[in-house]
N, C-alpha and C positions, 0 to 999 in steps of 0.2 A: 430073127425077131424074138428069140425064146424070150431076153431077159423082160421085153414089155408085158406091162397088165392094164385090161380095162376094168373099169370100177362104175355097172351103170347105173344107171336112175331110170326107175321106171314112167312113169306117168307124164308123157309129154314128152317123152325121152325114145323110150321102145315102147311104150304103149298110146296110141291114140284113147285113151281113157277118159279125158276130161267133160266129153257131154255126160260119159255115166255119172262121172263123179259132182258133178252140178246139178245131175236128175236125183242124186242119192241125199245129196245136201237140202233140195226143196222141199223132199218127202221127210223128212227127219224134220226141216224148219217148220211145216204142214202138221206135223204132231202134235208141237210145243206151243201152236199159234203164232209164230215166229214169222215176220214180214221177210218176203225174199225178191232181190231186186238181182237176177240173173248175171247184168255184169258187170255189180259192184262186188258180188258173189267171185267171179272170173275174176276180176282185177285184185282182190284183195287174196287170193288164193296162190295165185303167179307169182305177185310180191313176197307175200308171208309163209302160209301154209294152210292145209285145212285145219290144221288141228290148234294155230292160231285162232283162225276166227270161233270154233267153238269156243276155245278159253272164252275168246271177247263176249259172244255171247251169254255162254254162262254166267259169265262175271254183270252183265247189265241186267240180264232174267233172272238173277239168283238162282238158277238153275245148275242141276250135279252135271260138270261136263262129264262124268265117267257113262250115265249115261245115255246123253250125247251122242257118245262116241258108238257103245254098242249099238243104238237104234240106227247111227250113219252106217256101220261097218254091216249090220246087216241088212240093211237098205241097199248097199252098193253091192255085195254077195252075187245078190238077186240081179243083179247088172252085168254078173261075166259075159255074158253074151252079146252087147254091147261093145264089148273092149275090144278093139281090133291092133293089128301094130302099124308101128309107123312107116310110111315108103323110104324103104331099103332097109328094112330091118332086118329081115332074114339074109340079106344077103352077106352085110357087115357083118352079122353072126358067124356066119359060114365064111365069110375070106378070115376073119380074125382067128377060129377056130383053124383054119387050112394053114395058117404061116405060124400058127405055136405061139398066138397072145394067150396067155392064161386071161379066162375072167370070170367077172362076179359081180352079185348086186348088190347095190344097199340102198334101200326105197324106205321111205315112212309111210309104206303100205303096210298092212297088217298081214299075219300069214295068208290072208286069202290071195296074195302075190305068187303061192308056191302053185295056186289052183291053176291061176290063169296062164304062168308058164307053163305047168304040167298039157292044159287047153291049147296051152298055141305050140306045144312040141318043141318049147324052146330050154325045158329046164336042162335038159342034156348038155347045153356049150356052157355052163356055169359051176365050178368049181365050188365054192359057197355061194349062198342069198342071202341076204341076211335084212330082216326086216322090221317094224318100228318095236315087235316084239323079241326081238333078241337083245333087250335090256341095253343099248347105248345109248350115250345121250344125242338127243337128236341135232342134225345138221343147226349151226354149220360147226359143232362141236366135232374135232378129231378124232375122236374115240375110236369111231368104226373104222376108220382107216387106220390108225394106229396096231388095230387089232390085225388088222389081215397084211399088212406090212411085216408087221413080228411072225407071226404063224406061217408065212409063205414065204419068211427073206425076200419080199419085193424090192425092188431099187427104184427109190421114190423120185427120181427123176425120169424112170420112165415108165413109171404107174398112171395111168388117167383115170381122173373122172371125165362120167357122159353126163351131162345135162342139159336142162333149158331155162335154168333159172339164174339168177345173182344168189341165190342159198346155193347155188351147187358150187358156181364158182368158190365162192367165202369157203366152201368146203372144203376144195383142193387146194385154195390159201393157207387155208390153217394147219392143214393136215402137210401142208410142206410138196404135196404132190402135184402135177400137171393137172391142166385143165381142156376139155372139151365141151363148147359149151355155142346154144345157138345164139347166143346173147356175147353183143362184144363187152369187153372189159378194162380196166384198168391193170389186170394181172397180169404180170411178165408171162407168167404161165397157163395162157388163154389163150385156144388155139379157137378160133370161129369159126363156125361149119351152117351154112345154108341148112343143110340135110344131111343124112347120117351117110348116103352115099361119097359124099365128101371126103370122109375118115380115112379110107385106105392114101388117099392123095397126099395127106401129111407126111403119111412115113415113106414117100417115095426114095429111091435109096439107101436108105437102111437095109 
C-alpha cells in the first residue's frame, strides 16, 4: 500500500467538533447582536461553510467579516476541550499509519487545528497539515492538493480525500483525485463509508 495517500478533513471528518463550532458561532452572533437559529446555523454550515455564512452576514450587517472571524476563531479556541474524535478515528489512523498510507490534512480550520491534533496525540500520523492559513485557495479550489501531489509525487489515483461534505467531494473532483466521503455522490470517484471504520474495507486486497 506504500503508493496510497489519505488527504483528511477535519471537522465532522476526524473531529466530532461541530457542537463547538455552533457554540462558537452563537457567541460571536451574541456580540454583534446577530439573530441565531441553531439549525439553520447547522444546515447552512454542512452545505456551504462557516466562513460562507460569515461572508453572508457581514455582507447583510455591513459588518468587517475580518473581524468576524477573529472573535469566531477565538470563541472556538476556548472550545478545544470540547472537540472530541470521531468513532474509529484512532484506529483508522493507526491501521493506515501500520500498512504505509502516507497522510495529511487540509481543513479550513485555522492553526488552532495544529493545537487540537497536538491535544488528541494525533499530529504524529501526519506528514503535512495544512490549514485555511497556509494561504490556498479554499475548497473546492485545487490548489492544496495540487500542492502536496507535486511535493510528494503522489499518484492521484490513489490519493484520497476524507470527508463529510459535497465541498469535499467537488474537492477530490477538481483536484483529479479519489474520493471518501460520508455522503454519496455522483463522482465516479466516491467511495461511501457509513463510518471511518469502514476505510480499511475498501482496500481489501490491495
Amino acid at each position: 500500500m506504500q503508493k496510497i495517500a489519505f488527504i483528511w478533513d477535519l471537522d465532522g471528518t476526524l473531529l466530532d467538533s461541530y457542537e463547538a463550532i455552533l457554540s462558537g458561532i452563537e457567541e460571536t452572533f451574541a456580540q454583534f447582536s446577530i439573530p441565531y437559529d441553531k439549525e439553520q446555523v447547522r444546515e447552512f454550515i454542512l452545505k456551504f461553510s462557516v466562513q460562507d455564512l460569515l461572508e453572508k452576514v457581514a455582507e447583510e450587517r455591513k459588518l468587517d467579516v475580518a473581524v468576524l472571524n477573529q472573535v469566531r476563531a477565538q470563541s472556538l479556541a476556548e472550545k478545544n476541550a470540547q472537540v472530541v474524535l470521531m468513532p474509529g478515528a484512532c484506529e483508522v489512523l493507526a491501521w493506515g499509519d501500520q500498512v504505509g498510507i502516507q497522510q495529511f490534512v487540509y481543513t479550513h480550520k485555522g492553526d488552532n487545528a495544529f493545537t487540537i491534533l497536538r491535544d488528541l496525540g494525533l499530529e504524529s500520523y501526519f506528514t503535512e497539515i495544512l490549514t485555511s492559513q497556509s494561504g490556498f485557495v479554499r475548497k473546492p479550489s485545487p490548489e492544496a492538493a495540487t500542492y502536496l501531489l507535486d511535493k510528494y509525487q503522489l499518484n492521484s489515483e490513489k490519493t484520497y480525500y476524507i470527508g463529510d461534505r459535497t465541498l469535499d467531494v467537488e474537492f477530490a473532483q477538481n483536484s483529479g483525485i479519489q474520493s471518501i466521503n460520508f455522503l454519496e455522490s455522483s463522482y465516479g470517484g466516491n467511495h461511501r463509508i457509513q463510518g471511518l471504520a469502514d476505510i480499511p474495507y475498501i482496500f481489501e486486497g490491495e
